[in-house]
DSSP file (Angstrom, degrees, kcal/mol; ACC not computed):
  #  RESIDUE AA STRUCTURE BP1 BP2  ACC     N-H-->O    O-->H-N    N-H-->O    O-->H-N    TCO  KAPPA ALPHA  PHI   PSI    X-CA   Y-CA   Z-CA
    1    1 A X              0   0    0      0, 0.0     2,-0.4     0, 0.0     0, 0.0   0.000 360.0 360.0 360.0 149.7    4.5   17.2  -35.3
    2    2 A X        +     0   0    0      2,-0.0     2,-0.1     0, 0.0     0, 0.0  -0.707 360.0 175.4-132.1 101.7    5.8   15.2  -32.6
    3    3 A X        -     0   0    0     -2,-0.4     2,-0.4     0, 0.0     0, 0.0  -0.390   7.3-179.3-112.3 161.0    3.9   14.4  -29.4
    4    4 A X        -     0   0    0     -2,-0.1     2,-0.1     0, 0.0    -2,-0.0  -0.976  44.6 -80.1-157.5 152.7    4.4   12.3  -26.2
    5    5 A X        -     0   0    0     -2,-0.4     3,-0.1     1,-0.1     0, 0.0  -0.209  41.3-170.6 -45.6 107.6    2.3   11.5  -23.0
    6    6 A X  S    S-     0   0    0      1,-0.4    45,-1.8    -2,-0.1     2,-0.3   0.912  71.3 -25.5 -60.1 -72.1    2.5   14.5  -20.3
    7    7 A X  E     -a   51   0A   0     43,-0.2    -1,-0.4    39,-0.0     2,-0.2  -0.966  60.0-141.5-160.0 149.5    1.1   13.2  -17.8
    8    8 A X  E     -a   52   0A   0     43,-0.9    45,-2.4    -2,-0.3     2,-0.4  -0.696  32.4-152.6-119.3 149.4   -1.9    9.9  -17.6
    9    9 A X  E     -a   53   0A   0     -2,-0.2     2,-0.5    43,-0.2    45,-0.2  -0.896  15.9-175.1-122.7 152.1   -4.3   10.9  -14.8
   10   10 A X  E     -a   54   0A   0     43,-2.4    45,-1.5    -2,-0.4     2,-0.1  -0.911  16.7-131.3-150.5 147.3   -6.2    8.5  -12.7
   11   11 A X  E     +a   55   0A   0     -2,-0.5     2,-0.2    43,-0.2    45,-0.2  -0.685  27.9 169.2-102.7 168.6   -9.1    8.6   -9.8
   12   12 A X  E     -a   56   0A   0     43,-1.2    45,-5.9    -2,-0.1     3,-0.2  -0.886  36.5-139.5-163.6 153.1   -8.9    6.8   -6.8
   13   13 A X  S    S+     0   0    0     43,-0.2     2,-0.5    -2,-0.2    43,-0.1   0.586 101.6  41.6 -59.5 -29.3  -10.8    6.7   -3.4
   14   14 A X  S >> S+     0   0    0      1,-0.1     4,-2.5    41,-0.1     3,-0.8  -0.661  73.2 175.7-127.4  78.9   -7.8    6.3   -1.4
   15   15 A X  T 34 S+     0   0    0     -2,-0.5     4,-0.3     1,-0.3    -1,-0.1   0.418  76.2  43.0 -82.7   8.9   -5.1    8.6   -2.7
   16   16 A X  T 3> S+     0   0    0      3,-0.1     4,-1.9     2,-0.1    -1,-0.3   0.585 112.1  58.1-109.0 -30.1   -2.1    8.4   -0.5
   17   17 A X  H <> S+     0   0    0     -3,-0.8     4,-1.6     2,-0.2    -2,-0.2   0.902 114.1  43.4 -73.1 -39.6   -2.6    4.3   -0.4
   18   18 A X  H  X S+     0   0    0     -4,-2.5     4,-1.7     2,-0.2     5,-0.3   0.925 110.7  52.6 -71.6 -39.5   -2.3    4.6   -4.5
   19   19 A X  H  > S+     0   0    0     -4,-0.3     4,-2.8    -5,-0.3     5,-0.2   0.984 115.5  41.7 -40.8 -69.1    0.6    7.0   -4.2
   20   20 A X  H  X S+     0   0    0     -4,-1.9     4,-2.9     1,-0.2    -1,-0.2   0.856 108.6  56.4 -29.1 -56.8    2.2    4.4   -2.0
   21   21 A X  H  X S+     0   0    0     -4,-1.6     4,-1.3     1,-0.2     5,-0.4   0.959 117.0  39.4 -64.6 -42.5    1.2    1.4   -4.0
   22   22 A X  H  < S+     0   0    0     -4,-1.7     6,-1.0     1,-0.2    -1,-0.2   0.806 109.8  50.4 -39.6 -50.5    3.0    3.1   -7.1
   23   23 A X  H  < S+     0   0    0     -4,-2.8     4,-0.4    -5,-0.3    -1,-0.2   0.897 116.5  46.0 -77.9 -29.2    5.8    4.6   -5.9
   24   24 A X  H  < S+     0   0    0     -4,-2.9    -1,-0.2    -5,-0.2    -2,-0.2   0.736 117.8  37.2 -70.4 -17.4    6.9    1.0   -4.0
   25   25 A X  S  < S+     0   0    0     -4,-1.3    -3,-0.2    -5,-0.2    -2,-0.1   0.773 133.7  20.3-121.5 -66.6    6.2   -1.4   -6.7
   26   26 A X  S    S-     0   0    0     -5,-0.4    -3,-0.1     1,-0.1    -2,-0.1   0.202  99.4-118.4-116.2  50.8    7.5    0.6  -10.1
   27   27 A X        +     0   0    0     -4,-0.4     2,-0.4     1,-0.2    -4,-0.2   0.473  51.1 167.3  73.9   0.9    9.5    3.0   -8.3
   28   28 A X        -     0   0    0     -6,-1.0    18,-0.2    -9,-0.1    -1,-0.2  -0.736  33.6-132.0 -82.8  95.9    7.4    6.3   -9.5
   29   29 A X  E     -B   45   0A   0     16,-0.5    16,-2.1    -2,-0.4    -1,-0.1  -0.179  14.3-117.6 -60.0 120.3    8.7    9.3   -7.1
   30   30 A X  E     -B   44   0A   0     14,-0.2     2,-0.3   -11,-0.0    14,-0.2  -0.165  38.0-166.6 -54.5 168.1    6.3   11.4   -5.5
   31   31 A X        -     0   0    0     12,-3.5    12,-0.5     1,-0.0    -1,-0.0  -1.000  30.0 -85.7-143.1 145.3    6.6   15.2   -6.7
   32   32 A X        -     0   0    0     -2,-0.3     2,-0.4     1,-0.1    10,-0.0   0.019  51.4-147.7 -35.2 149.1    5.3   18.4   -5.6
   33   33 A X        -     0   0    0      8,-0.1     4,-0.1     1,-0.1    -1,-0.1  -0.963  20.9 -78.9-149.0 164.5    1.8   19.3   -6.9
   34   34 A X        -     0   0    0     -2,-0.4     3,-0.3     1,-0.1    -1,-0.1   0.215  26.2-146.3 -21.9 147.1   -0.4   22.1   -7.8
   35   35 A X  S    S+     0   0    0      1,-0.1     3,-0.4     2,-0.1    -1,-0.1   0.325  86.7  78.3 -92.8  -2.0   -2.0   24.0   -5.0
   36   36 A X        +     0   0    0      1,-0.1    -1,-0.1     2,-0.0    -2,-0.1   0.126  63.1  89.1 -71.4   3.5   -5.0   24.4   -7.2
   37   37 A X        -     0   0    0     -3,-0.3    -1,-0.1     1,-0.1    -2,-0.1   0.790  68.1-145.8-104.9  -6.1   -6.7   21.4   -7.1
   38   38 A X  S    S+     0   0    0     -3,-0.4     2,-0.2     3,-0.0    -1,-0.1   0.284  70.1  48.7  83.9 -22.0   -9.3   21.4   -4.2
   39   39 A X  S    S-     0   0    0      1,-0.1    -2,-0.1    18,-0.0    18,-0.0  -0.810  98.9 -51.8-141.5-174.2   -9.1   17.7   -3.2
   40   40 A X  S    S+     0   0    0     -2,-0.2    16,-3.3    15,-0.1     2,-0.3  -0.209  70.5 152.4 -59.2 145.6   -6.7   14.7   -2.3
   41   41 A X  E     - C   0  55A   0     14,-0.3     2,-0.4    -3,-0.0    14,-0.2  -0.861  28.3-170.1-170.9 139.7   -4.3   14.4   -4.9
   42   42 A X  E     - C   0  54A   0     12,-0.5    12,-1.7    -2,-0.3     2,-0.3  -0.937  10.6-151.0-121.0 156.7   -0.9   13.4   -5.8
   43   43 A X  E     - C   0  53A   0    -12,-0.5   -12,-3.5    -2,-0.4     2,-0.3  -0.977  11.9-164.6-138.1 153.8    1.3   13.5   -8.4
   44   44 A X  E     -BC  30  52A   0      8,-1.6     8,-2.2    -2,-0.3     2,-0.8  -0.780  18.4-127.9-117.2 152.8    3.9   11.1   -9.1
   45   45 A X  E     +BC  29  51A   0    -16,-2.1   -16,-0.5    -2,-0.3     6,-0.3  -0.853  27.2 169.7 -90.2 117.2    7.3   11.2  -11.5
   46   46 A X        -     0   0    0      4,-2.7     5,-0.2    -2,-0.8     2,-0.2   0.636  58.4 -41.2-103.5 -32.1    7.2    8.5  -13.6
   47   47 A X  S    S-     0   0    0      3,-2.1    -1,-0.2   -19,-0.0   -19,-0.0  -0.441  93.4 -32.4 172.7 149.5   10.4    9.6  -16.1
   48   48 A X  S    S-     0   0    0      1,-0.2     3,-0.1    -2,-0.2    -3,-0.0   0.725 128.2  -9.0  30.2  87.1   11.6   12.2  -17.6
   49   49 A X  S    S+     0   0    0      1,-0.2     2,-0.3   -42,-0.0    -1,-0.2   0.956 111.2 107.6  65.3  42.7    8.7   14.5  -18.5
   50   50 A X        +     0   0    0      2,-0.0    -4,-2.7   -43,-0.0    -3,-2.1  -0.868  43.9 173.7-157.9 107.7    6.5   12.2  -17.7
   51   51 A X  E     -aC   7  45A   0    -45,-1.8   -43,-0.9    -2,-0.3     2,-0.5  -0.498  22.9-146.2-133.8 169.6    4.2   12.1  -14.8
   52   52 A X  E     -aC   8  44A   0     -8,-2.2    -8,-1.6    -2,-0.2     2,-0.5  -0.959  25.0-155.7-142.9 131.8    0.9    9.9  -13.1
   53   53 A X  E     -aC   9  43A   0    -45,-2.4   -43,-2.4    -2,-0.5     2,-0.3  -0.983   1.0-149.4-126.5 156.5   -1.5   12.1  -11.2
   54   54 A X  E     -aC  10  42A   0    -12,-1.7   -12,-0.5    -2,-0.5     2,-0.4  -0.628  15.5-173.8-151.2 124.8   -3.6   10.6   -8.5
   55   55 A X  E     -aC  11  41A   0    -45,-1.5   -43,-1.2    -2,-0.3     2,-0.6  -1.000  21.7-119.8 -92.0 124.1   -7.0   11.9   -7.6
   56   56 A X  E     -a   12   0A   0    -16,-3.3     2,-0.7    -2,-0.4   -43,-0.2  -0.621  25.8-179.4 -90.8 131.8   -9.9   11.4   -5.0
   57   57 A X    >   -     0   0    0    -45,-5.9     3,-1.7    -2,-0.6    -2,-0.0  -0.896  20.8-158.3-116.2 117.9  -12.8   10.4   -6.1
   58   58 A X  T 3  S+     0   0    0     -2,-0.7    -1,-0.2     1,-0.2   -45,-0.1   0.944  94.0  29.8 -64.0 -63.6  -15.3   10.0   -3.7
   59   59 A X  T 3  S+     0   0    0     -3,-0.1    -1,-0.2   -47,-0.1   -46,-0.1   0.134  83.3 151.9 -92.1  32.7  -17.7    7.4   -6.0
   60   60 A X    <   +     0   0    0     -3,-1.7     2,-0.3   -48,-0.1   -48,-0.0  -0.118  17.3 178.2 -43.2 153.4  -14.8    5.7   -8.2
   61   61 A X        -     0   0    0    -49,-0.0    54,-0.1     0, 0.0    53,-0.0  -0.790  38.3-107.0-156.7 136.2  -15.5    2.3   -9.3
   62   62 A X        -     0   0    0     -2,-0.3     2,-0.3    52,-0.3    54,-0.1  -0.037  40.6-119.1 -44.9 151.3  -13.3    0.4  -11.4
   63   63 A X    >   -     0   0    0     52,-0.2     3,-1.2     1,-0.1    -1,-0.1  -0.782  15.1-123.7-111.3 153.8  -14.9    0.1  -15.5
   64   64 A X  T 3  S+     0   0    0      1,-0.3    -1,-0.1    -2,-0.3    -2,-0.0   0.713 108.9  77.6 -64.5 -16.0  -15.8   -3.5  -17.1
   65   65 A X  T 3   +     0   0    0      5,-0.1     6,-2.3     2,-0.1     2,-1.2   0.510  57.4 111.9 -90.3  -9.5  -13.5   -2.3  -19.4
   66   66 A X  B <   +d   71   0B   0     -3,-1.2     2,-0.2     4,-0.2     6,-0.1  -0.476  59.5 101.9   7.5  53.4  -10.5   -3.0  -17.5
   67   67 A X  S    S-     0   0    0     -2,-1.2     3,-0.4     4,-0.6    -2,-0.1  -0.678  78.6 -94.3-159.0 179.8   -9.1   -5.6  -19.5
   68   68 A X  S    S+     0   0    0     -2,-0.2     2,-0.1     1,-0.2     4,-0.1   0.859 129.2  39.8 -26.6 -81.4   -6.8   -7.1  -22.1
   69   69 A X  S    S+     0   0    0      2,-0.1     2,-0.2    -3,-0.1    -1,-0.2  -0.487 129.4  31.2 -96.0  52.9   -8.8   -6.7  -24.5
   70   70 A X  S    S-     0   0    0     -3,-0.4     2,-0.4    -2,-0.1    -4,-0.2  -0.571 109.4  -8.2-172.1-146.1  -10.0   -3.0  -23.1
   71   71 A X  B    S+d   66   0B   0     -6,-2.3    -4,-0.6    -2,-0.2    46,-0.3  -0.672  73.0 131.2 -87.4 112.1   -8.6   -0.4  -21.3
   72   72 A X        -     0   0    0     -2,-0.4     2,-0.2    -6,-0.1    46,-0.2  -0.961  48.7-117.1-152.9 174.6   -4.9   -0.9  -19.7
   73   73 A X  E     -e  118   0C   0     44,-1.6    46,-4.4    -2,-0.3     2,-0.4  -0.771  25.7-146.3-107.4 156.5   -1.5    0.9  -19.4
   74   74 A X  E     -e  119   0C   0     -2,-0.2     2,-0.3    44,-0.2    46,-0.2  -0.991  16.4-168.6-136.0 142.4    1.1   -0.9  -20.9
   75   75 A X  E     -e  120   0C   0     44,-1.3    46,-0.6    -2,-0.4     2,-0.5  -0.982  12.8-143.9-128.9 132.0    4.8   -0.5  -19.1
   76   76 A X  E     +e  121   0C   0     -2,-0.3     2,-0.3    44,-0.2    46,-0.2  -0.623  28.8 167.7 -89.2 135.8    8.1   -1.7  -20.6
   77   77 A X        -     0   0    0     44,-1.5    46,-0.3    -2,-0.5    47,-0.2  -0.826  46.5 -83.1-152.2 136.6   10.4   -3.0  -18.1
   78   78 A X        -     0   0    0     -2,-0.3     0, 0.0    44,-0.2     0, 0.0   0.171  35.2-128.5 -24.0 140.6   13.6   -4.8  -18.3
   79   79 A X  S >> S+     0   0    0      1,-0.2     3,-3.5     2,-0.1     4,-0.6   0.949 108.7  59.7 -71.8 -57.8   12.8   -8.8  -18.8
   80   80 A X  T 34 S+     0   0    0      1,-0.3     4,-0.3     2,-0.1    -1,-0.2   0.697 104.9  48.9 -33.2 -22.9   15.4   -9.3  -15.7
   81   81 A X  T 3> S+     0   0    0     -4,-0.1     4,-0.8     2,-0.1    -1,-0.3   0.032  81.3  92.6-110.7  38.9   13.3   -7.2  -13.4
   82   82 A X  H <> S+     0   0    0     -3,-3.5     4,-4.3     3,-0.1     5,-0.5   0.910  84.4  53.6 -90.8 -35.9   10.0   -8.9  -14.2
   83   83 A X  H >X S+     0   0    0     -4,-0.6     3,-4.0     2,-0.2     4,-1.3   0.747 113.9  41.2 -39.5 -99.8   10.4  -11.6  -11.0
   84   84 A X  H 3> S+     0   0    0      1,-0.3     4,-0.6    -4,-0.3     3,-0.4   0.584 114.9  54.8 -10.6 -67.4   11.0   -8.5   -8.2
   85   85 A X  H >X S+     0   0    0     -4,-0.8     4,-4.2     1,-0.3     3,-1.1   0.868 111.0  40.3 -45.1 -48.4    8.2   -6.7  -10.1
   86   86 A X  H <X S+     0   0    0     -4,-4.3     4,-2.5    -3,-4.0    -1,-0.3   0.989 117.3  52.9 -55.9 -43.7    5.5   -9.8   -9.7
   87   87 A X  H 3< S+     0   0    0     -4,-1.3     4,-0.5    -5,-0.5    -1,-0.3   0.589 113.6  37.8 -90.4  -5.0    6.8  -10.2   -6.2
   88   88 A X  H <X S+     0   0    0     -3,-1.1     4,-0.5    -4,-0.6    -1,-0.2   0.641 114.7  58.0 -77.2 -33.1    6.3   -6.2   -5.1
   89   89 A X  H ><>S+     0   0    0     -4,-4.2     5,-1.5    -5,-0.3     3,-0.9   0.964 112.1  44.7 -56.1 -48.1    2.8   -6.2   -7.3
   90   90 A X  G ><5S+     0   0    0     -4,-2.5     3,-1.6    -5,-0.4    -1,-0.2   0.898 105.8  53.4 -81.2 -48.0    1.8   -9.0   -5.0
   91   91 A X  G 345S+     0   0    0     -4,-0.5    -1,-0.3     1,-0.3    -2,-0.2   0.495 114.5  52.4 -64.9  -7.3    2.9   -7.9   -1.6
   92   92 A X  G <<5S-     0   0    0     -3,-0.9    -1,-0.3    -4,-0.5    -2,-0.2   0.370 118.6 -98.3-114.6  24.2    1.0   -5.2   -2.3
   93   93 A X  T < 5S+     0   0    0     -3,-1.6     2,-0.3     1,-0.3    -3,-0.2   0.547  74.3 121.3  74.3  38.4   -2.1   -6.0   -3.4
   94   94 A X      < -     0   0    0     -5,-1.5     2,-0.4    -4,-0.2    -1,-0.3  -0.614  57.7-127.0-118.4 167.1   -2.4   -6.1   -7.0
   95   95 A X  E     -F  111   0C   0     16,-2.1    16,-2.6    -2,-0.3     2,-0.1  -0.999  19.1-132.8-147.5 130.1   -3.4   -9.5   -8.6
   96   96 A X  E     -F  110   0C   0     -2,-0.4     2,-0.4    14,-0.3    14,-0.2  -0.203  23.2-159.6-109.8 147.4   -1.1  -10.6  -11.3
   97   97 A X  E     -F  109   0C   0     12,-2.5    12,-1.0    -2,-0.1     2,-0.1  -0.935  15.0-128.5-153.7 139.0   -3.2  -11.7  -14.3
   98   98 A X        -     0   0    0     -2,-0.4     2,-0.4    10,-0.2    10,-0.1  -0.538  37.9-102.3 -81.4 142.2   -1.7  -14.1  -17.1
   99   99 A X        -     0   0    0      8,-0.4    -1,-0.1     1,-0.1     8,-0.1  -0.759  17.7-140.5 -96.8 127.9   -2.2  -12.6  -21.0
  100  100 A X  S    S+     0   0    0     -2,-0.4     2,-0.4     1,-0.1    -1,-0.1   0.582  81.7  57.8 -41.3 -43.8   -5.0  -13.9  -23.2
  101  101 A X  S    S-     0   0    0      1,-0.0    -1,-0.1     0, 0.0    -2,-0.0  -0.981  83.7-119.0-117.1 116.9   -3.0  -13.9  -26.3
  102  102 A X        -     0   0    0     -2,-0.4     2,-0.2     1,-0.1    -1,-0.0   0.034  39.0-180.0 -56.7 146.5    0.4  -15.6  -27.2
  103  103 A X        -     0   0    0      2,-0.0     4,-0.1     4,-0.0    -1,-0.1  -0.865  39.1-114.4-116.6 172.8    3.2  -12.8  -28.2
  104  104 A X  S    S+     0   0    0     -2,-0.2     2,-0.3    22,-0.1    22,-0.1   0.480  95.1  43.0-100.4  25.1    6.6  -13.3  -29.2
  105  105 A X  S    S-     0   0    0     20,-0.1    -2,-0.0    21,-0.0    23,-0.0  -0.975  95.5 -76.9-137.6 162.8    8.0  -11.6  -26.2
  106  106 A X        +     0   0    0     -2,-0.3    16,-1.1    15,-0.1     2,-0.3   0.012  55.0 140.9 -33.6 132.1    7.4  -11.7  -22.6
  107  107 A X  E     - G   0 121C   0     14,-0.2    -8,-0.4    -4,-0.1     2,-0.2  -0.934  20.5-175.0-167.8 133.6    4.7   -9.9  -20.8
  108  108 A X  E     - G   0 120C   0     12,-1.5    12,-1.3    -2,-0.3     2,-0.3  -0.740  16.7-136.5-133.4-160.9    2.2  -10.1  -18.1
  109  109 A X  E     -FG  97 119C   0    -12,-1.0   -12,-2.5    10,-0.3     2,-0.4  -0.973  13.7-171.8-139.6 150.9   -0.7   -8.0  -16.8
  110  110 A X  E     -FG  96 118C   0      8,-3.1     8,-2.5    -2,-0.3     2,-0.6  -0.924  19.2-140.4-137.8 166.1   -1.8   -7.0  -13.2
  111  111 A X  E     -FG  95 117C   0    -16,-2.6   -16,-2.1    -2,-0.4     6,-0.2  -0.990  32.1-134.5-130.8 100.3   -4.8   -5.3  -12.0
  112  112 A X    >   -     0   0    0      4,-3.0     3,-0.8    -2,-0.6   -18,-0.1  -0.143  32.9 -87.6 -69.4 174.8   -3.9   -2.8   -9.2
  113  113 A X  T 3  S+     0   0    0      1,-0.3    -1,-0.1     2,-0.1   -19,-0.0   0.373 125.0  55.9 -72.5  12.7   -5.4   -2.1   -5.9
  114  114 A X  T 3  S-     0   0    0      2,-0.1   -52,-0.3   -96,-0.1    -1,-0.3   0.608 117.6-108.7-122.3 -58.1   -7.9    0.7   -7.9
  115  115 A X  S <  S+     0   0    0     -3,-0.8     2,-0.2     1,-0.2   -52,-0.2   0.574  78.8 130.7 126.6  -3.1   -9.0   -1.7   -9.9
  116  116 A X        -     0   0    0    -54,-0.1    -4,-3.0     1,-0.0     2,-0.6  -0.510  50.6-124.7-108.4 137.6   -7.1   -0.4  -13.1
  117  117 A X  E     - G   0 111C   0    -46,-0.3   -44,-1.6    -2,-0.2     2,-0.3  -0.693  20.3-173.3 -94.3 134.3   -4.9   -2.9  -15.5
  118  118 A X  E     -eG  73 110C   0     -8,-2.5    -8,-3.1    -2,-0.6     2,-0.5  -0.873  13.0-143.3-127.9 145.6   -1.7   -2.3  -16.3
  119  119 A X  E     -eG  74 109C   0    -46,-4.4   -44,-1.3    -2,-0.3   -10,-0.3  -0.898  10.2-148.5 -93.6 150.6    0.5   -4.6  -19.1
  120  120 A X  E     -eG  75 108C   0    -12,-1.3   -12,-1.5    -2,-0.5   -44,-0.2  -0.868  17.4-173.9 -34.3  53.2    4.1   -5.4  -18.5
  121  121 A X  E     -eG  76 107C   0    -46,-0.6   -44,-1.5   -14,-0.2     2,-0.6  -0.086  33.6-104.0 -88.5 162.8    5.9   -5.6  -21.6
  122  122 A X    >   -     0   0    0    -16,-1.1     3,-0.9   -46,-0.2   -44,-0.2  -0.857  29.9-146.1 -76.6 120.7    9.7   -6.8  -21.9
  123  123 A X  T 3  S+     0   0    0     -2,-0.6   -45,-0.1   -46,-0.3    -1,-0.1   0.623  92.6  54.6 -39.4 -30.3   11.2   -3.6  -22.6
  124  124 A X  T 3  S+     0   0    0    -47,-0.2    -1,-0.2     2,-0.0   -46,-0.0   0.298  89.1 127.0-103.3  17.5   14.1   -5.1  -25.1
  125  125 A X    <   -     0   0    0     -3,-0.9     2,-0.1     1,-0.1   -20,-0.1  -0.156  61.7-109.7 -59.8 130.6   11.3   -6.7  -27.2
  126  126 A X        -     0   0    0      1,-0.1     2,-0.5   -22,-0.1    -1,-0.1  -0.341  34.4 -97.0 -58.0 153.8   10.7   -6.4  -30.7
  127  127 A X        -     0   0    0     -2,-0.1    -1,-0.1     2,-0.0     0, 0.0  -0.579  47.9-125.5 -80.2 125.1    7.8   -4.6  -32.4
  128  128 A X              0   0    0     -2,-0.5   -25,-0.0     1,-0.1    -3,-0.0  -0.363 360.0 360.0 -45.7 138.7    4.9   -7.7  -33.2
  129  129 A X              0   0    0      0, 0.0    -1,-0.1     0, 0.0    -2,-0.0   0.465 360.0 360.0-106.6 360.0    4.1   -7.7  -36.7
């Protein structure tokens, strides 16, 4: 059997400011969404079958587990676009965070305006052994 990531869901207090932060800094199109759902929400295209949906949650709080060494998304993107990327994460409020542990390709981490961490990987990177 062969399975892949639908769609990653995420809460937020402020859901049109997360929509926003997304869709400017990596470029994730909003898309129509269910009429079913009863609160703020978005949902965003992130590729090809592949989707991020956006919730409000009134009493969200960011988890301790947030981390490295925790909870994160990890996103491949061409090493050539990692500059732009730092420099749209940052104008837009996300705080760039340097990775605890040496690899042998390029990578960084950022903590978005939510509170949630996302890695950066170089996309053309080997797999670590």
């Amino acid at each position: 059997m062969k399975t892949s990531f639908a769609h990653l869901t995420l809460a937020t207090r402020d859901v049109e400011k997360s929509r926003d932060f997304f869709a400017v800094t990596l470029g994730w199109q909003p898309i129509a969404r269910p009429g079913n759902i009863g609160r703020d929400a978005a949902w965003l295209a992130v590729a090809p079958g592949q989707e991020l949906h956006l919730l409000r949650v009134d009493d969200f709080a960011p988890s301790e587990f947030e981390k490295e060494f925790g909870r994160h998304c990890a996103l491949a993107v061409p090493l050539a676009e990692f500059e732009g990327l730092q420099r749209r994460l940052v104008a837009n409020g996300a705080q760039l965070i340097a990775p605890e542990r040496p690899t042998p390709f390029q990578r960084f981490f950022f903590r978005d305006p939510n509170g949630y961490v996302f890695e950066v990987v170089e996309a053309e990177h080997e797999p670590e052994e």
